[in-house]
N, C-alpha and C positions, 0 to 999 in steps of 0.2 A: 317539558323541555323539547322543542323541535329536533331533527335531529342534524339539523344545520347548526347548531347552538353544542349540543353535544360536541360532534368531531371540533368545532372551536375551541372547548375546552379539553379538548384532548390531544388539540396543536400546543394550546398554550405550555398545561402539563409537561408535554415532551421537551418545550422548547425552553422550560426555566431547567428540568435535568439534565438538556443534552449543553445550554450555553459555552459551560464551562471547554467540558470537552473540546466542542468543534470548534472553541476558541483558540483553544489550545493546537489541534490537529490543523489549522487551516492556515497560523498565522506560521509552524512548523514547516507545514508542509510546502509554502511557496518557498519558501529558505532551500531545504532539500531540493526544489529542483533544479538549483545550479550545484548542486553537491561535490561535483569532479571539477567545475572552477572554483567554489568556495575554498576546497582544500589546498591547493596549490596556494591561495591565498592566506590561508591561516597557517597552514601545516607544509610550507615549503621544502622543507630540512627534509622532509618525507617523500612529497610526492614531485617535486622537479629535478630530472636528473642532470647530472653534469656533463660539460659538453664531452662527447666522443668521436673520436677519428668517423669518419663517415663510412671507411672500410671497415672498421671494426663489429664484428662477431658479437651476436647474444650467443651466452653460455648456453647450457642444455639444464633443460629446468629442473631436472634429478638431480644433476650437482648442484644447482644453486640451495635443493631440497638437502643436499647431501651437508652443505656448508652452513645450513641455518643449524639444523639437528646436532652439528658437533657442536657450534656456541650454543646450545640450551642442551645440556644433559637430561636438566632435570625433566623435559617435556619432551611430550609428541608432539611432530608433527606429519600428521595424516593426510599430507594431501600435499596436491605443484600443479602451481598455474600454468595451464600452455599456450595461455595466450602469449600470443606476438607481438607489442606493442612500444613501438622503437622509440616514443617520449615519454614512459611513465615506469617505473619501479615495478618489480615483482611482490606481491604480499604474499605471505608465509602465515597461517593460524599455527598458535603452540594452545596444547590440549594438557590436561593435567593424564597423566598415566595412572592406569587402575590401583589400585592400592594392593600390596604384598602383604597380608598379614596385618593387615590395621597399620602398618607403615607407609611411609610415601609422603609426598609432600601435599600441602591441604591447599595453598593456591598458587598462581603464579603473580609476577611483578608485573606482568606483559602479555597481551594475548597473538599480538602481531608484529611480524618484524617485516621490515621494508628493507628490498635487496635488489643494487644496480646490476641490471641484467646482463651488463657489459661484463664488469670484473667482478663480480663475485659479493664486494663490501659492501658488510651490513651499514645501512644508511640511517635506520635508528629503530626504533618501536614504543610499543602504545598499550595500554588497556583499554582498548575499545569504549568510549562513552563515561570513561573517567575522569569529569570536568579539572579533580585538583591537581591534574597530570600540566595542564594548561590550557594556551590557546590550540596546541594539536588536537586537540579533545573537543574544539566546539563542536564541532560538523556535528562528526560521531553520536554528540550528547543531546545537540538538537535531533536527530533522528531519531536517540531512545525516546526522547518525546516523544515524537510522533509513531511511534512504533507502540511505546508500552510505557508513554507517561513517565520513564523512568523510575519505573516499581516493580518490574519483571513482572512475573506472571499474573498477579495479582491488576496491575495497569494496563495486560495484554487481554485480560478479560474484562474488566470492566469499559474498554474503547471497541473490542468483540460485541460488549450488550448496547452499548451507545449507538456502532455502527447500525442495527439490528432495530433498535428504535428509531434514528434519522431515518431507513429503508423506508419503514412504516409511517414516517413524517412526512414523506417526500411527497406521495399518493393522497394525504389528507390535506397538506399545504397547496398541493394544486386543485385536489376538489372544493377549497373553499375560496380559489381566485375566480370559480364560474358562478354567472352571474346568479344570484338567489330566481327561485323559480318563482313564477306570477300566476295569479290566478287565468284562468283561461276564458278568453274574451270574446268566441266566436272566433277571431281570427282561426284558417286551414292551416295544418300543423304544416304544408308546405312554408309556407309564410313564416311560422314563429322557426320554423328550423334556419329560415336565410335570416333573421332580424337575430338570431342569438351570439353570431362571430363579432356583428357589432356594441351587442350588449358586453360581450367580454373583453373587447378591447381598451375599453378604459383600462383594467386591470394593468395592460402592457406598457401605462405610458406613468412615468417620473414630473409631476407637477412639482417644478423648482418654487415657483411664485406665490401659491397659496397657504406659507406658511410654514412654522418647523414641525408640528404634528402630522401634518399633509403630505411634506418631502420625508420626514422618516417611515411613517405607513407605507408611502408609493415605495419606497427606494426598499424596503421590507420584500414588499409584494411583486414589484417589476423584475427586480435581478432575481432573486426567486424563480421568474417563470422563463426569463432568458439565457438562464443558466441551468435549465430543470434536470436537464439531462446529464448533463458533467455531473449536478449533485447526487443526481441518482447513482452513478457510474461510481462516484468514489465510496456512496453509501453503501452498495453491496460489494462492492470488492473489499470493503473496510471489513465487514463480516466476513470475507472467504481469506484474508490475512490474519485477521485475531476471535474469531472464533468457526474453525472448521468444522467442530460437530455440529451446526446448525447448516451452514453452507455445502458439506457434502450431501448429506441425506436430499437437502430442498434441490440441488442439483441434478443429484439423481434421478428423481421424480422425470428429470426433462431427460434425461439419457447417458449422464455422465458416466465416464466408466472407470477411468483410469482411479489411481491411489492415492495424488497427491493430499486430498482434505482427510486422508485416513493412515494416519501414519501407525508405521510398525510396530507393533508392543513385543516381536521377539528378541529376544535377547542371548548370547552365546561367550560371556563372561568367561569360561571355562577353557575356551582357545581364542584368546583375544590377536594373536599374531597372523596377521598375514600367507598362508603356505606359498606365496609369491614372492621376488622381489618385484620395486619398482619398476623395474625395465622389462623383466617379462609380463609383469601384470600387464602393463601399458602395452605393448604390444597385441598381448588377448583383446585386448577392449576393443583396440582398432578393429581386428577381427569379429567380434561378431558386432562389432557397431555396423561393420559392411555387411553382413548380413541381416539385419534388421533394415537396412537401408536401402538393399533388394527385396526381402519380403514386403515392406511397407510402403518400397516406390519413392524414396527422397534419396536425396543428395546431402552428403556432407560438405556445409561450405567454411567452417573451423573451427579449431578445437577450443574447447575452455578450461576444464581440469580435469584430472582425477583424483580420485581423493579416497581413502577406506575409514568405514565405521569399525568402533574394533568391538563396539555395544552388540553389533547386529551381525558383526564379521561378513561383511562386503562390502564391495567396490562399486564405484559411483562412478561412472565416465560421460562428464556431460560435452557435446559437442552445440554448436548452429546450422541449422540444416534450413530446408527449401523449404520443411514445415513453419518456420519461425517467421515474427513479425514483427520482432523488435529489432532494439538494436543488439540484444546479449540473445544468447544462444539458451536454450531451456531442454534442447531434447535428449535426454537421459536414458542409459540402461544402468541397471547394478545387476552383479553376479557374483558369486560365494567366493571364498577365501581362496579357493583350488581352483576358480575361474572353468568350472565345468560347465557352464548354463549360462546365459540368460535370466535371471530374474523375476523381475518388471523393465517393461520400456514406458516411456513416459515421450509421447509425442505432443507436440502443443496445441497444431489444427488438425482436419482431416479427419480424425475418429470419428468425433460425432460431432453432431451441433453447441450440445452444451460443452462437453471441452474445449472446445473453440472459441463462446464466448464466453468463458473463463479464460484465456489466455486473454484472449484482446481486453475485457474491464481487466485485467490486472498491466500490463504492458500502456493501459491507457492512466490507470491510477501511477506506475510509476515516471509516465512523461517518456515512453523508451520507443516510440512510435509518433511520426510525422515531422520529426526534426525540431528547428529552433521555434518555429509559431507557437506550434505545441505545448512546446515547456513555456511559454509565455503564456499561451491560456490557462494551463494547470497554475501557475503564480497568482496571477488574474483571480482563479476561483479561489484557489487559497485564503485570498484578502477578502472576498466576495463571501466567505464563508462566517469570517468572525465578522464582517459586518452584516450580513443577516443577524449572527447571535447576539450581537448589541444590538440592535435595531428590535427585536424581537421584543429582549427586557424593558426597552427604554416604552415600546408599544404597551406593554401588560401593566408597568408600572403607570403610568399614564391612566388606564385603566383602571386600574385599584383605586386611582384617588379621586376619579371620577365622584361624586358626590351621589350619594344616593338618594333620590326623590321619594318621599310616600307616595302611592297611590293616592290617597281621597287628595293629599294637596297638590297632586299632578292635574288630577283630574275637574282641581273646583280653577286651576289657572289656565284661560286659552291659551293654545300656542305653547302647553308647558314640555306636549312628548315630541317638542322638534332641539329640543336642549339637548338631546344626546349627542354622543359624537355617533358616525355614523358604523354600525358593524359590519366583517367581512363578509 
């Protein structure tokens, strides 16, 4: 077996176990990226608020924090959004509280509540991604798709191993659209190196006319190579979102530093409460956020939340600073329950190279960079994505039933080994 014939079979391989998947993730994924007009559209009750006086006040996000926590006893809630955002609802997560003695309640009805920033009133809530809740729920439920399949962890790793195989697809699918190599014919390797851009231009071009095996191959192979790099970009970000133990280590290797692909395994059960309140914690944070933000040389340009883990017993204050490149804010410190330290900071550019382009494939995978073009191209490949995976099957199948010729009676008919169709 050649070994141009090999990696064939080992696109093809890939490309019957990944079908499904990227069928899945690509026709998801163009949906999510109108995600914040979808829901307004499906889940209106939720996310459009009512008209308000144009003088009037947002409340201060600790009472709004203050007034979800009274209507849910039975839950935490760990965390207030500080964003500013004078047309959209404030979201509240409610957490299940640790258990007392094998007591406590085992789940909740609701994971978020939606609250008019203006007066206070709770506007409704949801369990996140729970389609029989209703049409509130589509958005939410198409993005468990696209997230983890809708199987948690189990759906979060198997589209982790898939991303992880497209990565490794991406590199073989384009080494087998270059042109098969020729025997050497005297021609100066000057000469065969300028006649090779044109041997591989076919590969670039969509022949609508010759056929429906001929437009499904091209349209296979062309969008393929015209969209190589967006598929690469969502393939490895797809691995540094569902599956980080592979993504950090290989990151590394190039300079990454920071924590994000490595998360905490400490745990502090034993004093799960806060030694702060809300208003002084939030205060601390600011404080050394300005300090981090003279050590490190950026600017904070607004805040996003705070929020405490009570697993890990610290505080989370994420802010958008001058390091940032989307359009949400990523750059993070946490510090202990007594707000004595600093942490971890979590910067998004600047540190090193690989954290950087870790930040931009991810800010690019989720459409939060370049505006409205952007999220039309991320749609664009979305669709481009399950139709490679159909175009892919319908190729191999094609192939399978290709008829099999013997040898001696190929060999006793002229003209019998131009019957093939032709390989990539």
């Amino acid at each position: 077996m050649s070994r141009r014939r090999f990696w064939m079979l080992v696109h093809r391989v890939n490309g019957l176990l990944l079908a499904v998947f990227l069928s899945v993730v690509g026709l998801t994924g163009s949906v999510i990226a109108w995600n914040d007009a979808l829901e307004r559209v499906f889940a209106p009750k939720l996310f459009v608020l009512p008209a308000h006086s144009p003088s009037m006040a947002m409340l201060d996000p600790f009472l709004l924090r203050e007034i979800v926590a009274h209507a849910h006893p039975e839950a935490q809630v760990n965390g207030a959004d500080l964003q500013r955002l004078p047309d959209a609802p404030v979201q509240f997560s409610l957490e299940l509280p640790p258990a007392v003695n094998g007591n406590g309640p085992q789940h909740l009805e609701n994971d978020t509540v939606f609250v008019d920033s203006y007066t206070g009133r709770i506007l409704g809530e949801r369990m996140t991604g729970d389609i029989f809740q209703g049409r509130k729920n589509l958005i939410p439920f198409v993005y468990r798709l696209h997230e983890e399949l809708a199987l948690g962890e189990v759906g979060q790793l198997s589209l982790g191993i898939a991303a992880l195989l497209w990565t490794i697809d991406c590199f073989i699918g384009m080494y087998l659209t270059f042109p098969a190599r020729t025997k050497a014919t005297g021609k100066p390797l000057a000469a065969r190196i300028r006649r090779w851009p044109m041997r591989w231009r076919p590969a670039w071009i969509i022949r609508w006319r010759q056929g429906a095996a001929r437009r499904t191959y091209d349209l296979h192979r062309a969008s393929g190579l015209w969209l190589w790099v967006m598929l690469l970009i969502f393939a490895w970000s797809g691995v540094a979102f569902n599956l980080p133990s592979v993504y950090g280590p290989v990151m590394h290797i190039f300079g990454a530093s920071d924590e994000r692909y490595a998360p905490s395994n400490s745990f502090c059960s034993a004093v799960p409460a806060p030694a702060l309140d809300w208003q002084d914690a939030y205060r601390r944070a600011q404080g050394l956020m300005d300090q981090q933000a003279q050590r490190l040389q950026f600017r904070v340009r607004s805040e996003r939340f705070i929020s405490y883990d009570p697993q890990r017993c610290v505080f989370m204050y994420r802010v958008k600073s001058t390091r940032d490149i989307g359009i949400l804010g990523n750059t993070q410190i946490t510090f202990g329950r007594d707000a004595a330290e600093v942490l971890t900071v979590t910067v998004p550019t600047g540190e090193t190279s690989a954290n950087t382009f870790s930040t931009w494939i991810e800010n690019l995978h989720e459409a939060q960079v370049f505006g409205l073009w952007f999220r039309v191209l991320v749609c664009i490949t979305g669709l481009v994505i399950v139709m490679l995976s159909v175009t892919g099957f319908l190729i191999f199948i094609k192939k399978m039933r290709r008829p099999v010729i013997p040898r001696q009676a190929s060999e006793s008919r002229p003209g019998a080994s131009n019957l093939a169709v032709p390989h990539r």
